[in-house]
C-alpha positions in Angstrom: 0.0 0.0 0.0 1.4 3.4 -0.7 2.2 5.5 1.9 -0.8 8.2 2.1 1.0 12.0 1.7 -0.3 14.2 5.1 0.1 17.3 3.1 -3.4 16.1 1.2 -5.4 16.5 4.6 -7.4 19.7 6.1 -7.3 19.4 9.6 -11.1 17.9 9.4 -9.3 15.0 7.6 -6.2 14.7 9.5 -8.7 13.8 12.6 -10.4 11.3 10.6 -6.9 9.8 9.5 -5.7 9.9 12.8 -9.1 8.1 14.4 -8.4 5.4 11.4 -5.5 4.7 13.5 -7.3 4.3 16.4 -5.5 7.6 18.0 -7.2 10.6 19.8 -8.7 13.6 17.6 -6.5 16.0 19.9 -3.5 13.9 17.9 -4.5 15.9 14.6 -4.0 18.8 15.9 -0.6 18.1 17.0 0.9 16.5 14.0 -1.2 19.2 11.7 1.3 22.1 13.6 4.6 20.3 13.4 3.8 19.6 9.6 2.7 23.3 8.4 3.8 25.7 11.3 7.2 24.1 11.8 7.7 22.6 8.3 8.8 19.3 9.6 8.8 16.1 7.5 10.5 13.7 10.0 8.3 12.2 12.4 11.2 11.4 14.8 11.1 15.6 15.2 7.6 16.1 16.4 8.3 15.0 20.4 5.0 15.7 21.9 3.4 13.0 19.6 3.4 9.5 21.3 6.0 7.5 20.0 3.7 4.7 19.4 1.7 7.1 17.0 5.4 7.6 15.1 6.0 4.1 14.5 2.2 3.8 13.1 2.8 7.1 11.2 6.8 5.8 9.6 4.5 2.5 8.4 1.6 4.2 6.9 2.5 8.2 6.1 4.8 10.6 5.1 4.9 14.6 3.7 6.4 14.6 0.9 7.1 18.2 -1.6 6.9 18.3 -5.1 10.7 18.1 -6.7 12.1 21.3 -7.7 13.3 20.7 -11.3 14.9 25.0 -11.4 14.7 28.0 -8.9 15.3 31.4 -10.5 15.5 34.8 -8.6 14.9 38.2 -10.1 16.6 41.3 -9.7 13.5 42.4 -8.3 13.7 39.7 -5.4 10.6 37.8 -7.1 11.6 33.8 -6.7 9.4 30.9 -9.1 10.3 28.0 -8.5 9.5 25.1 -11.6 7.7 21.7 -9.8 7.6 17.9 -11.2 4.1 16.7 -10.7 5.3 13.3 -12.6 4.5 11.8 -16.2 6.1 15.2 -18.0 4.1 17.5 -16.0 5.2 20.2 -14.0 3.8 23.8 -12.8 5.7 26.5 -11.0 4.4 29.0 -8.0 5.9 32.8 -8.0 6.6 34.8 -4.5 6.9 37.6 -4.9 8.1 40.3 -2.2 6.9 43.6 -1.0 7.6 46.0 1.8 4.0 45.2 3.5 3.8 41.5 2.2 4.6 38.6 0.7 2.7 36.7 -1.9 2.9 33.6 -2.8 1.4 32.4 -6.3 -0.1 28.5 -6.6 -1.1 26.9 -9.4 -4.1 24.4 -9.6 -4.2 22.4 -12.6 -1.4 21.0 -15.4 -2.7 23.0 -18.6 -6.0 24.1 -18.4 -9.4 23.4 -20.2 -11.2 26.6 -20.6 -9.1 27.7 -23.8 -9.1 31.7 -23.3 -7.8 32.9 -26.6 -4.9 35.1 -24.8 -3.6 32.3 -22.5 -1.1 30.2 -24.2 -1.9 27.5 -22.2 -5.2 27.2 -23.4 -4.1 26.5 -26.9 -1.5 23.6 -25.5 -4.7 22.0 -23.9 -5.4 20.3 -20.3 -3.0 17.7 -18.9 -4.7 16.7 -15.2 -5.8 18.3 -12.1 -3.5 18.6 -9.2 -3.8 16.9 -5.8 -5.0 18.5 -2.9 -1.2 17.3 -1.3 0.3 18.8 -5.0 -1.6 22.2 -4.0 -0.7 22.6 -0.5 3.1 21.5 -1.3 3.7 24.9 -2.7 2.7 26.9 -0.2 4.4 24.2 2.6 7.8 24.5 0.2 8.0 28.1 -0.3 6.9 29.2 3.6 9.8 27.5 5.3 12.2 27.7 2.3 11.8 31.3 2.9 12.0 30.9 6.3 15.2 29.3 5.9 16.5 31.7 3.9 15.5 34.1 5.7 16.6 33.0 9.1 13.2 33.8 10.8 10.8 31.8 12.6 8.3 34.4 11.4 5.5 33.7 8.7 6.8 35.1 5.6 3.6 34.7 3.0 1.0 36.8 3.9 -0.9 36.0 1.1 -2.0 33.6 -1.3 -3.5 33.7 -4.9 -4.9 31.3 -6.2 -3.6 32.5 -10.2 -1.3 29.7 -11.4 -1.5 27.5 -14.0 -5.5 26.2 -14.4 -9.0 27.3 -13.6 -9.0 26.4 -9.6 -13.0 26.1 -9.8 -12.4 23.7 -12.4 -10.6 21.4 -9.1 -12.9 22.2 -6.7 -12.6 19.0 -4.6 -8.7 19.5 -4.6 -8.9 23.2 -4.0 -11.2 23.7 -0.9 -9.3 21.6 1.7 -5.8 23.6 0.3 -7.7 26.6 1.4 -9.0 25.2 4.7 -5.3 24.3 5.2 -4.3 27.8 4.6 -6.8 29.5 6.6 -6.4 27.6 9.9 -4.5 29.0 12.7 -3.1 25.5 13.7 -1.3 25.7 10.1 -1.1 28.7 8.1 -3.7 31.2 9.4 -4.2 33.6 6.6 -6.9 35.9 6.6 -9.8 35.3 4.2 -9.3 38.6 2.6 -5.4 37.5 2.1 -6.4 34.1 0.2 -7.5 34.9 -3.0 -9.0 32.4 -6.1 -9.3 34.2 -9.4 -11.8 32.1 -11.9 -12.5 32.5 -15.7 -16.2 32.5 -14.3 -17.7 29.2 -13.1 -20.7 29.6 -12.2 -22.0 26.8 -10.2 -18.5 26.3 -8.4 -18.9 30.4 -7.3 -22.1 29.0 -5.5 -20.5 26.7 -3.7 -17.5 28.6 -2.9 -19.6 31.0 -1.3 -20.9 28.2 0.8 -18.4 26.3 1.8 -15.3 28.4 1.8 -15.7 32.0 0.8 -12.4 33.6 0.6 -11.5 36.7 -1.9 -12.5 36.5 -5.3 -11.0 37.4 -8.7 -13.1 37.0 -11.9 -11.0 37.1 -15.3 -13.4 38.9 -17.2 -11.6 41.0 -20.2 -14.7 41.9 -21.8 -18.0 44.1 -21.2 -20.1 42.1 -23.9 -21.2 38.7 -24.3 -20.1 38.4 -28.4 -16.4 39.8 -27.4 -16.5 37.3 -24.2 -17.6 35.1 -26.0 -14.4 34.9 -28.5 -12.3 35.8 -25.5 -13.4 33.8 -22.6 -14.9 30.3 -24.6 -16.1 29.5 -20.8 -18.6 32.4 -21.5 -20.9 30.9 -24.3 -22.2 28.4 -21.0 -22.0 31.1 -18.2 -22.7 34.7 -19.8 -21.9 37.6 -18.1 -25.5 38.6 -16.6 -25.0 34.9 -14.8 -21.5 35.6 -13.8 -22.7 39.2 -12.1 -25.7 37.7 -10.4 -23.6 34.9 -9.1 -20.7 37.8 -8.0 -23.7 39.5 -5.6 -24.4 36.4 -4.3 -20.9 35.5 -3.3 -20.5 38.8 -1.3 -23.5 38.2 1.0 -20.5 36.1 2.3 -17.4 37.3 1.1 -14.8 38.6 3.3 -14.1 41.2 1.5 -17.0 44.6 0.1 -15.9 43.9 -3.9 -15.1 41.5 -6.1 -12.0 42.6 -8.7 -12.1 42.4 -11.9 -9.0 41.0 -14.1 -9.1 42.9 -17.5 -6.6 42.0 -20.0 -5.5 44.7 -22.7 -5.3 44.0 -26.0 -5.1 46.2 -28.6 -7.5 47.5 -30.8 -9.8 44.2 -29.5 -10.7 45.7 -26.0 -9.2 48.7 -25.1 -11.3 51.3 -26.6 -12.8 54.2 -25.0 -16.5 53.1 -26.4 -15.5 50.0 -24.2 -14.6 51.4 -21.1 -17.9 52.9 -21.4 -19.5 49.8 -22.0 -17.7 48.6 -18.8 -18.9 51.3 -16.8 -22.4 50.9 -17.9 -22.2 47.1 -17.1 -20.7 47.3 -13.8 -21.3 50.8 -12.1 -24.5 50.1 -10.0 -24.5 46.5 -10.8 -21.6 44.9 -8.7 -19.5 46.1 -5.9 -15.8 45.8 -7.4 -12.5 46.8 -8.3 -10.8 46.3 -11.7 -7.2 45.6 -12.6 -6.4 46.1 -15.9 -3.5 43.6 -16.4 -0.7 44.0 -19.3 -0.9 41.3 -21.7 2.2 39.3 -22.8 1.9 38.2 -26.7 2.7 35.2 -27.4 2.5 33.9 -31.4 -0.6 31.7 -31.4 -2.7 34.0 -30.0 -2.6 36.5 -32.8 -2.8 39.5 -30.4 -0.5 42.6 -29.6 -0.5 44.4 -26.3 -2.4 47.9 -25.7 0.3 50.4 -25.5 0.7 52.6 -22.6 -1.5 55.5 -24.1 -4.6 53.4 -24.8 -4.7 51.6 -21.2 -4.1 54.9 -19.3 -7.0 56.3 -21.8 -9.1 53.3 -20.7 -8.3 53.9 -17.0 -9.1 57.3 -16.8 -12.9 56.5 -18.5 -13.2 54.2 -15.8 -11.8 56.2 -12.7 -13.8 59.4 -13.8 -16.6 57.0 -13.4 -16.2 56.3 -9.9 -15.1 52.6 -10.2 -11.4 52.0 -8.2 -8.9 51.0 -11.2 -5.5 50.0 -11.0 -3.0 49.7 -14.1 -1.3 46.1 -12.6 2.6 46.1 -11.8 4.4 43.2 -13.5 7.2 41.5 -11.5 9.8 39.1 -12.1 9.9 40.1 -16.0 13.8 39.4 -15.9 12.8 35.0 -14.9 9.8 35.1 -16.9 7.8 35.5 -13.6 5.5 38.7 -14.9 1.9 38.3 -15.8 1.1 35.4 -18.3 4.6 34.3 -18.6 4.8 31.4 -16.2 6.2 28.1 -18.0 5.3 24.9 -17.0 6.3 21.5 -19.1 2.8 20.0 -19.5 1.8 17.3 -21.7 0.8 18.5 -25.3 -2.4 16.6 -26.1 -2.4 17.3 -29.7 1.2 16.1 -30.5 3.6 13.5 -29.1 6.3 15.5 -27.8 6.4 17.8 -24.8 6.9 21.4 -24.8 7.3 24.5 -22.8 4.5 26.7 -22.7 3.0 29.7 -21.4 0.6 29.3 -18.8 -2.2 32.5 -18.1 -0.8 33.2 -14.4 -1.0 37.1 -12.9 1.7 37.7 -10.8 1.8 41.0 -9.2 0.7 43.8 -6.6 -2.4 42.0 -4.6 -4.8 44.0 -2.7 -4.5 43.7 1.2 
């Protein structure tokens, strides 16, 4: 039998493992610490946990992190690190550092399914869905690598986003005990408004989320009409963007945060234009409390699209801002590792050919709001 990897457990199901073993409930608690508030992987470390519950633990479990296949550092401090998820697969998480925080970027999936036409990773296709343990290992590497680093027994990620490789609502039974993990005090305990999950819009999965885990929310929308959604955001033609808004006010009844933001690619001459920033303000202002970040975009051939220059995304801000809606042009960071927004390269499995490639995978990696 394989040995079952404890990083794949929520506290909830730590307990039930532990009551499998025929140990005390109170033992969950204690081994749930040692693994994500200390870091440790030895259970010969953890000393307050009955030695008989070690020996059953060596037999049965272990916590094990994904391989690191590269690490590269930027000038700006930004750090990805490139992980082997097995059979030619592999993602990458960016952290990213800043005077008030520290961010940490996960990814959710191997490719990913929903296809947007600016995401290079949608024309490469959809390898798997990561593990709940395959999640968590990011965030359980890069907290005490940085610690180590560092030389502090401090927490140094503040924050989490949820804005890696895949559509996270797309994993939903992976992702919510990751984010359980992340939000309790006996592990991680980030704030709700610090753990963010940025979707392409699935509807049905926003419901639940609301329900059963309701941390901040991101919502890729790039597009203030359903026929330009539509070609932008595939994803859109099942959930349009009346559905998406209506399930966006129903998620802040329990949101921990007042808005949702919106993630708004520029592209030129396809969404940038004043008469659309109009459009945007017409579908939004009054509609849905929010923020919008209007996020550079980083070409790639495939795609067939350029980047707005300077002038036309300021232009669009400012129709926006004079508005009333809050606007922010995003910072890129890590451009010198290939770290900034959309350029995070992961070796997934091409499904249409028989070799394996690098690609480009649709991954925002900058300034987060507090």
């Amino acid at each position: 039998m394989d040995a079952v990897n404890l990083l794949g457990f929520d506290l909830q199901g730590l307990a039930a493992y532990c009551e499998q073993l025929g140990e005390k409930k109170f033992r969950a608690t204690q081994l749930f610490r040692w693994i994500h508030q200390k870091g440790a992987s030895d259970f010969e470390q953890m000393s307050d946990l009955a030695k008989s519950l070690r020996e059953k633990l060596k037999g049965r479990a272990h916590i094990a992190a994904l391989s690191v296949i590269s690490e590269h550092v930027s000038t700006d401090g930004t750090i990805k690190w490139l992980f082997d998820v097995g059979a030619g697969n592999a993602v990458e998480a960016v952290f990213i550092p800043e005077d008030d925080r520290g961010t940490l970027c996960i990814s959710s999936q191997a490719g990913c399914a929903v296809g947007c036409r600016f995401c290079s990773t949608g024309h490469q296709g959809f390898s798997r869905n990561l593990t709940t343990a395959e999640i968590t290992a990011q965030l359980w590497f890069a907290e005490h690598n940085l610690r180590k680093r560092l030389n502090t027994d401090e927490r140094v990620i503040s924050n989490v986003v949820m804005m890696g490789m895949g559509e996270p609502l797309q994993n939903y039974d992976q992702l919510v005990p990751s984010l359980k993990t992340m939000l309790d005090d006996h592990a991680y305990g980030l704030s709700r408004r610090r753990v963010t999950v940025s979707t392409s819009g699935v509807v049905p999965m926003i419901d639940r989320l609301r329900e059963d885990c309701p941390v901040a929310l991101a919502v890729s929308l790039h597009a203030p009409t359903d026929p330009l959604r539509d070609q932008l955001v595939p994803l859109n033609k099942k959930y349009p963007i009346a559905e998406l808004l209506d399930a966006c006010n129903r998620y802040l009844e329990k949101a921990p945060r007042d808005f949702i933001t919106f993630e708004y690619c520029m592209l030129q001459e396809v969404n940038d234009t004043p008469e659309l920033a109009q459009a945007l303000v017409k579908l939004l202002k009054g509609r849905v409390s929010c923020k919008i970040n209007l996020i550079p975009f980083n070409p790639f051939p495939a795609s067939g699209l350029t980047r707005s220059t300077n002038a036309r995304v300021q232009a669009f801000a400012e129709v926006l801002i004079q508005a009333g809606i809050v606007t922010t042009v995003r910072k890129t960071r890590g451009d010198d590792i290939d770290a900034a927004c959309g350029q995070l390269a992961g070796e997934v499995q091409d499904r249409t050919r028989a070799h394996i490639r690098m690609v480009r995978a649709p991954v925002t990696v900058a300034k987060s709001t507090p």
